[in-house]
NUBA-869705 format. One line per 4 residues: number of its first residue (from 1); their letters; for each residue x, y, z of N, C-alpha, C, O. Coordinates in steps of 0.001 Angstrom, whole numbers. Example, Ala and Ser with C-alpha at 12.3 -4.5 7.8 and 13.67 -1.06 7.14 Angstrom:
# residues 2
1	AS	13190,-5690,7800,12300,-4500,7800,13200,-3300,7800,14236,-3319,8465  12850,-2250,7080,13670,-1060,7140,12900,30,7870,13409,1138,8039 .
***
This chain:
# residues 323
1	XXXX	94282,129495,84525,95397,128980,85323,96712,129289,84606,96961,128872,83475  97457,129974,85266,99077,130559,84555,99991,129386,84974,100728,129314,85958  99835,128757,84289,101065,127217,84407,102479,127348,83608,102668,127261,82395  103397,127580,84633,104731,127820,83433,105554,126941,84093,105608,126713,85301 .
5	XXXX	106220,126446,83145,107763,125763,83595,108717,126338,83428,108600,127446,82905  110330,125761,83859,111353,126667,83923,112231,125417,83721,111961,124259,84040  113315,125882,83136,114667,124790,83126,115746,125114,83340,116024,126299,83158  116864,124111,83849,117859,124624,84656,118669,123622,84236,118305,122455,84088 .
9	XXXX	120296,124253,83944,121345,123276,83152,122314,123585,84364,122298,124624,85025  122985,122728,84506,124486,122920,85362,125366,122085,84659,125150,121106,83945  126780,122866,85118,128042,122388,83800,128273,120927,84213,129206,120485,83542  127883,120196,84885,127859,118633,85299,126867,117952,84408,126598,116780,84673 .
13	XXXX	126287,118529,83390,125323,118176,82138,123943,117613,83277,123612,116457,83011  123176,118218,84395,122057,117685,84742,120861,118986,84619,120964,120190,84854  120288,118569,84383,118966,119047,83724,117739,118847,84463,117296,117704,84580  117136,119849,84978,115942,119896,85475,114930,120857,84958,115163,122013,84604 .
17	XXXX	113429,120060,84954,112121,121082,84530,111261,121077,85223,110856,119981,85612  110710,122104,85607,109790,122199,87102,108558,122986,86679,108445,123628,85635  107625,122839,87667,106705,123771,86828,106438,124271,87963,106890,123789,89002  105334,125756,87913,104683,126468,89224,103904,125731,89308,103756,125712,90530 .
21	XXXX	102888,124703,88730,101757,124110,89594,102143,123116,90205,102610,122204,89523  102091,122987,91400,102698,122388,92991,103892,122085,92662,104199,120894,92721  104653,122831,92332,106030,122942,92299,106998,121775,91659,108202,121595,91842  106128,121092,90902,106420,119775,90355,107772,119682,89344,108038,120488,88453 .
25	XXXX	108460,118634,89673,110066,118469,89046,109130,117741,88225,108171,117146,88715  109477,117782,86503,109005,117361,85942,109533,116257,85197,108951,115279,84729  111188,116712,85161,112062,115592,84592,113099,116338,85033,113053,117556,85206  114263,115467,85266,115539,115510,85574,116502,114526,84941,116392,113314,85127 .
29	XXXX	117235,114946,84359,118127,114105,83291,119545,114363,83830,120225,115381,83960  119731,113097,84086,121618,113227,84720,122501,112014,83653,121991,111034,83110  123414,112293,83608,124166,111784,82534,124560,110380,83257,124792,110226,84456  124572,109753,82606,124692,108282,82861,126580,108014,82797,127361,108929,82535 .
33	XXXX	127029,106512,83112,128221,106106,82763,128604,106213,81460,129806,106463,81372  127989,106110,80317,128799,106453,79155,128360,107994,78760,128413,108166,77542  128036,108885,79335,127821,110160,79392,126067,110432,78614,125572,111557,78547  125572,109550,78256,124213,109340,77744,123081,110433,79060,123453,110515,80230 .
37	XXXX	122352,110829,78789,121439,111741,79962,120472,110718,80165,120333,110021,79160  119544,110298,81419,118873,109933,81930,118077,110356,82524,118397,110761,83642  116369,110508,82012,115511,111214,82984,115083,110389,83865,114274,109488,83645  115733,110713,85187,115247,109541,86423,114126,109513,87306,113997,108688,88211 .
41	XXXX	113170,110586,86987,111748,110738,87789,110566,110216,86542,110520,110248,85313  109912,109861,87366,108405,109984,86785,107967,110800,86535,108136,111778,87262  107099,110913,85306,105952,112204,85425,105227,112408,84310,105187,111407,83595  104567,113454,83853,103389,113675,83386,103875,114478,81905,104884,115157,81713 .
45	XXXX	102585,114070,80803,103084,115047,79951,103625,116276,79658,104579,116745,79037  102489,116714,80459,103040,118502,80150,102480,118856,81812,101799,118209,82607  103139,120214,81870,102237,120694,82896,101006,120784,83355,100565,120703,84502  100465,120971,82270,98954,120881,82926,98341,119942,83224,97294,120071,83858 .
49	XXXX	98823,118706,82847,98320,117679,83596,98779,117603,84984,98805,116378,85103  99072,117956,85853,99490,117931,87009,98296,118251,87538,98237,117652,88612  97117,118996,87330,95931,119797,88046,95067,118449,87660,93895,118808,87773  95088,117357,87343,94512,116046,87353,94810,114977,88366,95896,114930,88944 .
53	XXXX	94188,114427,88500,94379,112977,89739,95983,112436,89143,96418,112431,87992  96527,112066,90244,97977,111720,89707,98346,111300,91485,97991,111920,92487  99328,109797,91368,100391,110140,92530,101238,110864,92787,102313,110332,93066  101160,112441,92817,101483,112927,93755,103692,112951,92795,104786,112838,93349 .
57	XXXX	103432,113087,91752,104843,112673,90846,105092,114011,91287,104188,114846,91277  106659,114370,91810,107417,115333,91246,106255,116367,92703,106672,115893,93760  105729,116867,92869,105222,117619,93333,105640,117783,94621,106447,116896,94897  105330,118972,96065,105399,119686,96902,104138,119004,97622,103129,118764,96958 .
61	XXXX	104188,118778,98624,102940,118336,99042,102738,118769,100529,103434,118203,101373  101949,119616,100879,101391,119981,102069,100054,120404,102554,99254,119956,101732  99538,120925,103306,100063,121605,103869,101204,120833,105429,102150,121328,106042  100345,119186,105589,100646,118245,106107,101048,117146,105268,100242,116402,104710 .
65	XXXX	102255,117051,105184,102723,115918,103810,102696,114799,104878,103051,114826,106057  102100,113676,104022,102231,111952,104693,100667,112307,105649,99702,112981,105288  100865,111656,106796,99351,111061,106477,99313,111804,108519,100316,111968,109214  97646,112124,109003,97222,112282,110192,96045,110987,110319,95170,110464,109629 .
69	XXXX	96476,110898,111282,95418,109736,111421,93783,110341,111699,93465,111470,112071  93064,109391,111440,91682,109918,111964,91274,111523,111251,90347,112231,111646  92120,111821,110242,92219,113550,110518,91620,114585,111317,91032,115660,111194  91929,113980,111972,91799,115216,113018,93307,115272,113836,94291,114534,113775 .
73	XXXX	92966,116677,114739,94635,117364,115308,94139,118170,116655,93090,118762,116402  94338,118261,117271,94637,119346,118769,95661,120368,118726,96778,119900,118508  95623,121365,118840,96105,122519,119035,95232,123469,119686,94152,124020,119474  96467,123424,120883,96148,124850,122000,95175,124443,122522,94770,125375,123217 .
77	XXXX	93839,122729,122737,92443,123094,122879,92109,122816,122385,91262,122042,122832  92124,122895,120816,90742,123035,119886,91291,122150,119023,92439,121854,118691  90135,121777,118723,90288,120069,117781,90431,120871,116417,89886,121954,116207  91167,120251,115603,90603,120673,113890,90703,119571,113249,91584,118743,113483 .
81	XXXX	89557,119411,112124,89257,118324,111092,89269,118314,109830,88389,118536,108998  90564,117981,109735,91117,118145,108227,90449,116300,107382,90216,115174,107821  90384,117114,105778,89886,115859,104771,90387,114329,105120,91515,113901,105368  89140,113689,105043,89688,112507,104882,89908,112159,103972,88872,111633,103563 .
85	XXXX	90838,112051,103083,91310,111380,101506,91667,110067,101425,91458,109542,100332  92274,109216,102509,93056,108317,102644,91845,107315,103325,92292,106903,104395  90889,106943,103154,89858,106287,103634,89299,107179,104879,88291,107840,104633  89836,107262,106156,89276,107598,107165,90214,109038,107757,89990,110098,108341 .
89	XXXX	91434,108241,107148,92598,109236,107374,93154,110407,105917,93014,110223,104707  93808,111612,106673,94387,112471,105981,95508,112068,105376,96354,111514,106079  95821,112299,103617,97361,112445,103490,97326,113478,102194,96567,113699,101250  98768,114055,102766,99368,114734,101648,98498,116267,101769,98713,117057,100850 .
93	XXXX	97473,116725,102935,97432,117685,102861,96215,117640,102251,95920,118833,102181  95144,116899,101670,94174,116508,101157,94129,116637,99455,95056,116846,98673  92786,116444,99220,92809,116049,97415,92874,117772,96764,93366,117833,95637  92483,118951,97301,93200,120455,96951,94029,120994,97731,93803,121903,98530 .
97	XXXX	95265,120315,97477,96230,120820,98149,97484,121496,97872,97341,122487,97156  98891,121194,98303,99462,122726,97570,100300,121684,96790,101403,122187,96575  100229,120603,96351,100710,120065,94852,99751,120605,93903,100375,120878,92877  98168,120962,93743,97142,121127,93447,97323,122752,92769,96977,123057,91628 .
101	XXXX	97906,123617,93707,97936,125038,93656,99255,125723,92716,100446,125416,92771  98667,126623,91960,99484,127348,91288,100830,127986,91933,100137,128908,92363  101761,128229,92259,102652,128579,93327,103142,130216,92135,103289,130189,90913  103258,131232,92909,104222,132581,92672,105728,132126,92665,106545,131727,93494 .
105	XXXX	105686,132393,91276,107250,132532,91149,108280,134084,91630,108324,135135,90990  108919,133803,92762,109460,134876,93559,110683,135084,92463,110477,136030,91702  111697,134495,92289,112403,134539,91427,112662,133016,90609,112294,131852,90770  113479,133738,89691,113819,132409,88534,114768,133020,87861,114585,133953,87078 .
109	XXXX	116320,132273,88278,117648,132566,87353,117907,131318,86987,117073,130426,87144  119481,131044,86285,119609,129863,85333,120142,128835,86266,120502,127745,85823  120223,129154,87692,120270,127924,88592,119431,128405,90057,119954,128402,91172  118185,128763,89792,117646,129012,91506,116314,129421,90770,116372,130008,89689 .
113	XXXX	115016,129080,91416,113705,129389,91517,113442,129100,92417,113784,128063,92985  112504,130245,92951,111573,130751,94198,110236,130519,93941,109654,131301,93190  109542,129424,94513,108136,129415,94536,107453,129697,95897,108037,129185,96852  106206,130488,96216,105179,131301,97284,104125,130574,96821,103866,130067,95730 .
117	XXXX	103369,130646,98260,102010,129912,97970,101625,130861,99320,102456,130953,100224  100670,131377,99389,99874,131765,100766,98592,130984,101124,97612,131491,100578  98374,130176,101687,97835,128926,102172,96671,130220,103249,97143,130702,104279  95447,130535,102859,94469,131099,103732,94315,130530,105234,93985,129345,105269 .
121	XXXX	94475,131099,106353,93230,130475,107564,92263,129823,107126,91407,130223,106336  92378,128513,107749,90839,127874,107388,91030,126594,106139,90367,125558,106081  92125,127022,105206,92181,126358,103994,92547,124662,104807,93171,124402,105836  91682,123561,103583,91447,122439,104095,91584,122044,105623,92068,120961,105952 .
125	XXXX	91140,122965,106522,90658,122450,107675,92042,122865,108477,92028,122414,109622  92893,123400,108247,94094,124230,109017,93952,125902,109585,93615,127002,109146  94389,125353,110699,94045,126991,111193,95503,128056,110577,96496,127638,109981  95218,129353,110930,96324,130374,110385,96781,130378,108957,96908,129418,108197 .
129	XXXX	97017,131731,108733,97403,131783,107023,99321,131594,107507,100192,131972,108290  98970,130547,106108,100876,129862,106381,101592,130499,104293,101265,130430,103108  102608,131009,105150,103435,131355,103305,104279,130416,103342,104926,130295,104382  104489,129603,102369,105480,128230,102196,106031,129282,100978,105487,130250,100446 .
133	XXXX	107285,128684,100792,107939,128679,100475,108728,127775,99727,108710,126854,100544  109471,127302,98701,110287,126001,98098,111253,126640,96829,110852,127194,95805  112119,126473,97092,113693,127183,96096,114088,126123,95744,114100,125170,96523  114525,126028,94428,115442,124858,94138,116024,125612,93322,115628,126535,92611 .
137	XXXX	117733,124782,93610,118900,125251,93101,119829,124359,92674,120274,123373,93262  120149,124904,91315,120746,123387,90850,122426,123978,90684,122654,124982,90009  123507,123228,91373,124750,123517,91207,125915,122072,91038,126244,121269,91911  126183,122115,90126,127013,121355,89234,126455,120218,89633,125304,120063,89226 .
141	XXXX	126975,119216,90418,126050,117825,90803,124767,117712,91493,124107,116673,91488  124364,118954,92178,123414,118676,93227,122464,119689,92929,122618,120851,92553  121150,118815,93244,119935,119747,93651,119728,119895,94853,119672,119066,95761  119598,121117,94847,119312,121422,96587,118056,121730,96500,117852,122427,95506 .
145	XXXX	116809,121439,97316,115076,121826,97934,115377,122803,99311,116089,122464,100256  114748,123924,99192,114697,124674,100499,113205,124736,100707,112489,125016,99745  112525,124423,102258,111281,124919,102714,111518,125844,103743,112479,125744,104505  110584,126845,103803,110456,127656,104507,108483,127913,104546,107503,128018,103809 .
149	XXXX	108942,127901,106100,107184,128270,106635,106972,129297,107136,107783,129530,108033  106099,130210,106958,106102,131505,108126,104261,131662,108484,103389,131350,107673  104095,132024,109396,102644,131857,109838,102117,133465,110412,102956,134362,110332  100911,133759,110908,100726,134937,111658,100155,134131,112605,100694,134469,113659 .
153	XXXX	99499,133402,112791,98980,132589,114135,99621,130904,113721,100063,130290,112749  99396,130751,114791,99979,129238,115414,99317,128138,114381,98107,128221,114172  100057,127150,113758,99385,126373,113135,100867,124736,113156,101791,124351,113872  100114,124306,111751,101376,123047,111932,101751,122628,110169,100846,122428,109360 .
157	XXXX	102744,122577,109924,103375,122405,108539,103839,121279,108560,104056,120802,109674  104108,120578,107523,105211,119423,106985,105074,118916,106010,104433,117944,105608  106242,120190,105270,106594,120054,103740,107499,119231,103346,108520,118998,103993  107115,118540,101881,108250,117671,101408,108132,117683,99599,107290,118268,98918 .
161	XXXX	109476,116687,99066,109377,116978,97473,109332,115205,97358,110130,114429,97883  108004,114826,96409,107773,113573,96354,107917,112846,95187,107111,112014,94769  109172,113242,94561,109677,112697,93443,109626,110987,93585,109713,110296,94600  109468,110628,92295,109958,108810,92281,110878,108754,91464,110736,109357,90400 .
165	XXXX	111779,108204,91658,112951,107920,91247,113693,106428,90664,113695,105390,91325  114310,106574,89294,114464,105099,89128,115815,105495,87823,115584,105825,86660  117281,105322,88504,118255,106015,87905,118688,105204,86834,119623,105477,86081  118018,104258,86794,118313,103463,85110,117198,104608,84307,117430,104918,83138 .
169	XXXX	116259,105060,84880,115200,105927,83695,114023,105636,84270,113765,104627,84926  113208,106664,83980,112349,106629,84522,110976,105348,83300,109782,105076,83428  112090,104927,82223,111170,103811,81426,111329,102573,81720,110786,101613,81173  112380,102569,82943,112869,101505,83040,111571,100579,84519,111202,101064,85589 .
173	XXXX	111327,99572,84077,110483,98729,84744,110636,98245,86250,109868,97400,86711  111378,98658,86793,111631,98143,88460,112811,99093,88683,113463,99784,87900  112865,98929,89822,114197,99824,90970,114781,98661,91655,115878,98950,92134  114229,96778,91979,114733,96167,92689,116459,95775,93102,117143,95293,94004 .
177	XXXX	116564,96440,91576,118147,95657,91367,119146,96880,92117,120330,96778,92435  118168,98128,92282,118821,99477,92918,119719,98967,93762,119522,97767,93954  121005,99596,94580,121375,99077,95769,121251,100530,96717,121587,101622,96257  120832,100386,97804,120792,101663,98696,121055,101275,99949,121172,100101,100299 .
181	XXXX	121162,102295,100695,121750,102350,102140,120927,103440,102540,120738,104400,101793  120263,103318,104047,119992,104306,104726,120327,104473,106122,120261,103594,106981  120661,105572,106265,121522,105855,108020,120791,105940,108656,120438,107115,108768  120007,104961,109523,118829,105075,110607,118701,103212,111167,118719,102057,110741 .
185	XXXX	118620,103728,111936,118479,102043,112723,116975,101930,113511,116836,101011,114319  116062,102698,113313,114824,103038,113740,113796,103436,112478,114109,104085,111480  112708,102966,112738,111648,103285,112261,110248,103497,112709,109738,102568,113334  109359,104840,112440,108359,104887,113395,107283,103662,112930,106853,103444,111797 .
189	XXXX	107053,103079,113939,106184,101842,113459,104629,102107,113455,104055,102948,114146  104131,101358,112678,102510,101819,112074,101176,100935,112657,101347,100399,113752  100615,100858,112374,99527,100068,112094,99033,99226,110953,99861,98969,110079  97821,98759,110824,97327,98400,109664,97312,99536,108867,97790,99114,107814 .
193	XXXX	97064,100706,108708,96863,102087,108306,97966,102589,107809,97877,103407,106893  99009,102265,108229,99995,103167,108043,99750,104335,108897,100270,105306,108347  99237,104638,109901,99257,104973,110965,100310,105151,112170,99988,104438,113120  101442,105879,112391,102248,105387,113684,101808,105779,115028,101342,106784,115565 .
197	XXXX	102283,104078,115498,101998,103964,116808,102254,104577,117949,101702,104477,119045  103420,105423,117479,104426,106416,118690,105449,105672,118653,106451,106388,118654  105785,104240,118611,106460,103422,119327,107834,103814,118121,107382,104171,117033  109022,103793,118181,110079,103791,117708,110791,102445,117310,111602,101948,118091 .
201	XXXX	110507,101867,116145,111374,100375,116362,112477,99836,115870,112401,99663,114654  113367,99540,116302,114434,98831,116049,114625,98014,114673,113722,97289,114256  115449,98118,114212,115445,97614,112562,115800,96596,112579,115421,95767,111752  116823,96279,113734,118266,95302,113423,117812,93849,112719,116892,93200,113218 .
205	XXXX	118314,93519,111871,118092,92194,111700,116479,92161,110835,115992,91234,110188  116194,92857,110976,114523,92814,109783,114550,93583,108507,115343,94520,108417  113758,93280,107503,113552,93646,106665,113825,94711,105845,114028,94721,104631  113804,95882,106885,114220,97533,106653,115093,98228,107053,115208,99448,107169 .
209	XXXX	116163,96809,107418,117267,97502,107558,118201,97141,106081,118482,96211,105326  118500,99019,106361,119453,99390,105221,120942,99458,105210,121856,99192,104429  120737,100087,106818,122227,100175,107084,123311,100113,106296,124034,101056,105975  123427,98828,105947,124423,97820,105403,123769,97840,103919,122569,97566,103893 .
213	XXXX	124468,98161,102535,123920,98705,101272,123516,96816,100951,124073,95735,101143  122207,97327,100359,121720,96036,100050,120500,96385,98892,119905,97461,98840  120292,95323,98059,118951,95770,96923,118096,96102,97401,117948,95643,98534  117168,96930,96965,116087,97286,97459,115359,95869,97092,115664,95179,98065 .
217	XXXX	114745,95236,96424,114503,93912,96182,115123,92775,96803,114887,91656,96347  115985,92941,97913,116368,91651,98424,115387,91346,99591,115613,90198,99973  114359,91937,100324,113626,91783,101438,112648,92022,101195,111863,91565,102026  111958,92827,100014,111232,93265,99939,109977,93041,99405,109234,93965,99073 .
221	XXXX	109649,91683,99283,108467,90410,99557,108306,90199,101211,107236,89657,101486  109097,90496,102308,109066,90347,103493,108289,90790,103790,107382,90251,104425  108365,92585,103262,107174,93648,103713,106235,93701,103669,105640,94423,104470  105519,92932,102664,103812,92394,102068,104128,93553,100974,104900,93193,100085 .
225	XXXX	103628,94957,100898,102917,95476,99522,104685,96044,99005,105067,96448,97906  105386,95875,100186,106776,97196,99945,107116,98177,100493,106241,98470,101308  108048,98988,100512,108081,99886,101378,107197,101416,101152,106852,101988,100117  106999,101801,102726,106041,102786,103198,105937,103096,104255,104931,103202,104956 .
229	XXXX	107558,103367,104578,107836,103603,105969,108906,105052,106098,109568,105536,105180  108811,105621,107770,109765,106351,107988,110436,105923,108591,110115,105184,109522  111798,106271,108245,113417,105927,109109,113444,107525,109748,113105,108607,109270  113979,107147,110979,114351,108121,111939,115698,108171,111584,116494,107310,111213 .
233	XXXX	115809,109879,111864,117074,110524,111302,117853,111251,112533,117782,112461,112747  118573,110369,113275,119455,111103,114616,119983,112534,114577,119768,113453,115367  121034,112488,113009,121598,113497,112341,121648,114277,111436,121728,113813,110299  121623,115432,111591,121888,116444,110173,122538,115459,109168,123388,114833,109801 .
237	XXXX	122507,115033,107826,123712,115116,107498,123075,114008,105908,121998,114087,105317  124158,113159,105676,123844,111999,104687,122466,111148,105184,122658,110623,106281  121311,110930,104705,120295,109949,105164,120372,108836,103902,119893,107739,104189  120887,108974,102610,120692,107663,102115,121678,107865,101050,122178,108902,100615 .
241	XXXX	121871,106423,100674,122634,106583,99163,121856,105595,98103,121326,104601,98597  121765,105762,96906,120924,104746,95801,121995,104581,94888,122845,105469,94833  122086,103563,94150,122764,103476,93179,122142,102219,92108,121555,101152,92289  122567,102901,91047,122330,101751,89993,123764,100944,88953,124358,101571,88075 .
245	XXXX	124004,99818,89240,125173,99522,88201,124987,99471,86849,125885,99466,86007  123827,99432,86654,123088,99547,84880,123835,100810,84623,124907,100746,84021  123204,102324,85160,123387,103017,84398,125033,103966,85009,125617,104689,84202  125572,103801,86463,126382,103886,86773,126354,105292,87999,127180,105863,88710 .
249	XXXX	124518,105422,87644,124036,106898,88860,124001,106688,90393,123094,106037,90910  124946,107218,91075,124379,107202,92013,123412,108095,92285,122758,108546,91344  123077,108617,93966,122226,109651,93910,122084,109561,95675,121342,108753,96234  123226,110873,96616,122709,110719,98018,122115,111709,97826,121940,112493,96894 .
253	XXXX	121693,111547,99233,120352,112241,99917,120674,112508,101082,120681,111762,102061  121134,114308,100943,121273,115029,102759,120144,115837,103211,119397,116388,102401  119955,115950,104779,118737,116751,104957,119303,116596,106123,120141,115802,106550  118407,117952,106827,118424,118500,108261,117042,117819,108854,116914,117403,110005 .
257	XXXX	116261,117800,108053,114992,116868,108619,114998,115523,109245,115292,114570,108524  114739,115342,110372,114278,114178,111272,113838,113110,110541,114671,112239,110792  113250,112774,109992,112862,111947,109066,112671,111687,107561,112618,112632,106773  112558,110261,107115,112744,110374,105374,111710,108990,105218,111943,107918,105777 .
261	XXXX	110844,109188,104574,110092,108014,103623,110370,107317,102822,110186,107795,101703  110847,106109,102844,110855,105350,101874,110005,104403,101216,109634,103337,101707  109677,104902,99934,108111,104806,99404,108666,103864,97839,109413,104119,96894  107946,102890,98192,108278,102116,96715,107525,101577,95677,107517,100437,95213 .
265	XXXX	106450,103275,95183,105557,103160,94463,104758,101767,94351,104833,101063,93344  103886,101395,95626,103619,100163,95663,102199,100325,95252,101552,99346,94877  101641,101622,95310,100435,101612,94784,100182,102064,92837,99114,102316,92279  101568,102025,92231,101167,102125,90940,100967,100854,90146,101766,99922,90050 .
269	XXXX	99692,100972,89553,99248,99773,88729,98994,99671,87290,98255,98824,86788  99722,100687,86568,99948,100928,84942,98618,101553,84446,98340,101599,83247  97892,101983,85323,96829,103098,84860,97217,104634,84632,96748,105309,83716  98180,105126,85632,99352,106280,85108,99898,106455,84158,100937,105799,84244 .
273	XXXX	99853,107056,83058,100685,107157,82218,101118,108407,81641,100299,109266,81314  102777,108600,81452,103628,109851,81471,104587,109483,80751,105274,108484,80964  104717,110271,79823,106169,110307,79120,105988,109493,78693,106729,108638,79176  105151,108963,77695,105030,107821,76916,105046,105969,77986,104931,104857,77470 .
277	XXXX	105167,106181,79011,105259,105099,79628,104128,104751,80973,103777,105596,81797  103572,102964,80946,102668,103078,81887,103852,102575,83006,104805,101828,82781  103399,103364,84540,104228,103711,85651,103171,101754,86015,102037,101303,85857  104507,101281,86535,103778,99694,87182,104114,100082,88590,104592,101182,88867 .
281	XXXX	103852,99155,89468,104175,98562,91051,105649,98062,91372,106214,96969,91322  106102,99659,91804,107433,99494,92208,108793,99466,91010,109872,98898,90842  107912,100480,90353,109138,100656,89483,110017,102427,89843,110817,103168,89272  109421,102403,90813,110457,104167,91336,110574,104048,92729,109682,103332,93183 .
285	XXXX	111225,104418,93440,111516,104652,94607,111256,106188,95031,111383,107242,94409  110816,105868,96415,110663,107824,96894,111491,107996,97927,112072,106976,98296  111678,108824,98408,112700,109194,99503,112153,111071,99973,112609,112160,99624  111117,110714,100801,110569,112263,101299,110938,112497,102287,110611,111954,103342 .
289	XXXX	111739,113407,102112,112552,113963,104179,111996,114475,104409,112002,115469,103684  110945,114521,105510,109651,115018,106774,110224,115172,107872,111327,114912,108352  108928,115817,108312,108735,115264,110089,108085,114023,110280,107685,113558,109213  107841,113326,111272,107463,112006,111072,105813,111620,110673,105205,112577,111152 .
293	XXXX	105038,110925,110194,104079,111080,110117,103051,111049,111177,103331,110419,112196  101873,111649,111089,101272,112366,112296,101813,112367,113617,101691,111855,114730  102338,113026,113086,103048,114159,113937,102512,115618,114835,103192,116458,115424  101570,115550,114722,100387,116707,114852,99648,115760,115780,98708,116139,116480 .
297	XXXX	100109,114508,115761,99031,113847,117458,100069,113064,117841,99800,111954,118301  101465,113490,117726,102246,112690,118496,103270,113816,119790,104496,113927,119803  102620,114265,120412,103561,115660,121121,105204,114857,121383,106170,115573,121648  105368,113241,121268,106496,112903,121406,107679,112971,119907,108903,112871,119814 .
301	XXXX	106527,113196,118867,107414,113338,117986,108360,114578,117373,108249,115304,118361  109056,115210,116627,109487,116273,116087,108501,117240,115862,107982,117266,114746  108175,117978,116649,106849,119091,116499,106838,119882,115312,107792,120536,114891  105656,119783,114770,105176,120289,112891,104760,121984,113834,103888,122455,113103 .
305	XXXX	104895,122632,114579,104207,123100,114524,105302,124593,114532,106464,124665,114932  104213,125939,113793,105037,126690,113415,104243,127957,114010,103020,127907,114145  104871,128912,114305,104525,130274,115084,105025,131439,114335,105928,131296,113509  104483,132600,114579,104667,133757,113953,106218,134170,114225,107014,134741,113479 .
309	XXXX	106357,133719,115451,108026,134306,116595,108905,133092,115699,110050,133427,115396  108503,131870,115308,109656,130666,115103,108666,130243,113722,107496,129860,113718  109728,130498,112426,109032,129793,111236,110002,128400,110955,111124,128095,111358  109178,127824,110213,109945,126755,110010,111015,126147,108804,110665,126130,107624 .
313	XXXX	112274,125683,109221,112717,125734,107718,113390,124350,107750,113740,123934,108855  113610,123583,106651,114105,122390,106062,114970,122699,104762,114766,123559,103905  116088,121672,104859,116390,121744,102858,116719,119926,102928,117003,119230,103903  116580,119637,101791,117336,118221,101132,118210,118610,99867,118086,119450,98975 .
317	XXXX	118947,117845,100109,119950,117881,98824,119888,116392,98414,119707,115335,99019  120121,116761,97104,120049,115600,95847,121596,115519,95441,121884,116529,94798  122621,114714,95590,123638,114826,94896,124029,113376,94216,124102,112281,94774  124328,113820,92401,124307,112935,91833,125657,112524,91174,126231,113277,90387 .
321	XXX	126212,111134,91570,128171,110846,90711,127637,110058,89884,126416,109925,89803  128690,109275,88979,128518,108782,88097,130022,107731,88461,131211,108040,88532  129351,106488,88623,131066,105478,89087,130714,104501,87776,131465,103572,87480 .
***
């Protein structure tokens, strides 16, 4: 297995290390209020631990990121039955998936890498060979993520970057005191499963609304385990802002993508351990801009699906101040 990493400085002193196996950000260090650097993701010793059981830190996850229910899908007719990993249901594209896979480095300069993956017909239960694609480019404050899908027959994609995030440091023990805002007044609503229902629901006045900048910890005993939901995204444009007054980081979040996850590592229980530190329950926050989840059995939702004539493309941007 050819596992290499790459690092990337911009004159705003932020620092990123990524590796080709599933395209994993490995650390990102942004300079704090007294100019101190801060690595604000989770993650793993070295690269090669990434090809081990892990949540999913820092990595690319597809070929279907977030979850199909039942796994199974319809297209054109024909049923297909992708892994069940998630008890009954699919997520993340299953347990060999393209966080899992070595990715081709297309290029690599001192602010842009190109990672390729050619995803076979057939691979975990998806029809058509799909080339993904994922660039990241780091320029003075901001990381920018580009996806790109291209197919020869008809199939369905939905790529994302599933960093956890926690801008006091990634040693630091909770995100509650975070304050964030997210631009969406809707959320696709679930099931027991985490499953969505189709149904679109209204935030106002409950738990997950962000709207209005508030701790991530002020509601968030309301939710039962925490958050693990998608906010619907009307507009191109800003979908969230985070901030920490500890260390003085903010950190928005733009995307052209319809939807964004807000995931509040509710399933880590200090059996993870990276960078010298055990990862607890809800000490990072995620923020994955998707299509909505299963989406591949919702024909009402943002269609995953990608054609030889129409490929598919997404970016998020990461932009980080310091107040």
């Amino acid at each position: 297995m050819n596992i290499k990493t790459f690092e990337m400085k911009s004159k705003k002193g932020i620092t990123i290390k990524v590796s080709n196996l599933g395209c994993a950000i490995i650390s990102l260090w942004v300079p704090d209020k007294d100019g101190k650097p801060r690595d604000i993701v989770h993650g793993l010793d070295n690269a090669e631990d990434y090809d081990n059981a892990h949540p999913y830190f820092g990595v690319v996850c597809g070929r279907v990121a977030n979850r199909i229910g039942y796994s199974r899908f319809m297209l054109d007719g024909v049923e297909y039955k992708v892994e069940a990993n998630d008890g009954p249901h699919h997520l993340h594209g299953g347990v060999n998936a393209f966080d899992k896979k070595v990715w081709t480095v297309e290029e690599a300069t001192d602010d842009k890498i190109v990672f390729s993956y050619v995803s076979p017909d057939g691979e975990n239960g998806y029809p058509g060979k799909l080339t993904a694609y994922v660039t990241y480019k780091l320029n003075d404050d901001t990381l920018r993520i580009e996806y790109r899908a291209e197919t020869d027959t008809k199939t369905v994609c939905n790529l994302t970057n599933h960093s956890y995030f926690n801008l006091d440091g990634h040693d630091s023990p909770t995100v509650h005191d975070h304050i964030m805002q997210i631009c969406s007044d809707k959320i696709t609503a679930v099931d027991e499963n985490l499953i969505p229902t189709g149904e679109l629901s209204d935030i106002t006045g409950t738990p997950f609304d962000f709207r209005t900048p508030k701790s991530i910890g002020q509601d968030i005993k309301s939710t039962g385990d925490g958050y693990d939901h998608n906010y619907v995204l009307d507009n191109p444009g800003v979908a969230a802002i985070v901030s920490s007054q500890k260390s003085g980081i903010s950190m928005t979040v733009k995307t052209n993508s319809p939807g964004i996850q807000l995931y509040t590592a509710n399933f880590l229980d200090g059996s993870v351990v990276g960078k010298g530190v055990s990862y607890k329950k809800q000490s990072a926050f995620c923020l994955e801009t998707q299509l909505y989840p299963d989406c591949v059995n919702k024909p009402e939702f943002p269609t995953p699906i990608v054609t030889a004539q129409k490929p598919q493309e997404f970016f998020t941007e990461f932009v980080f101040l310091v107040k």
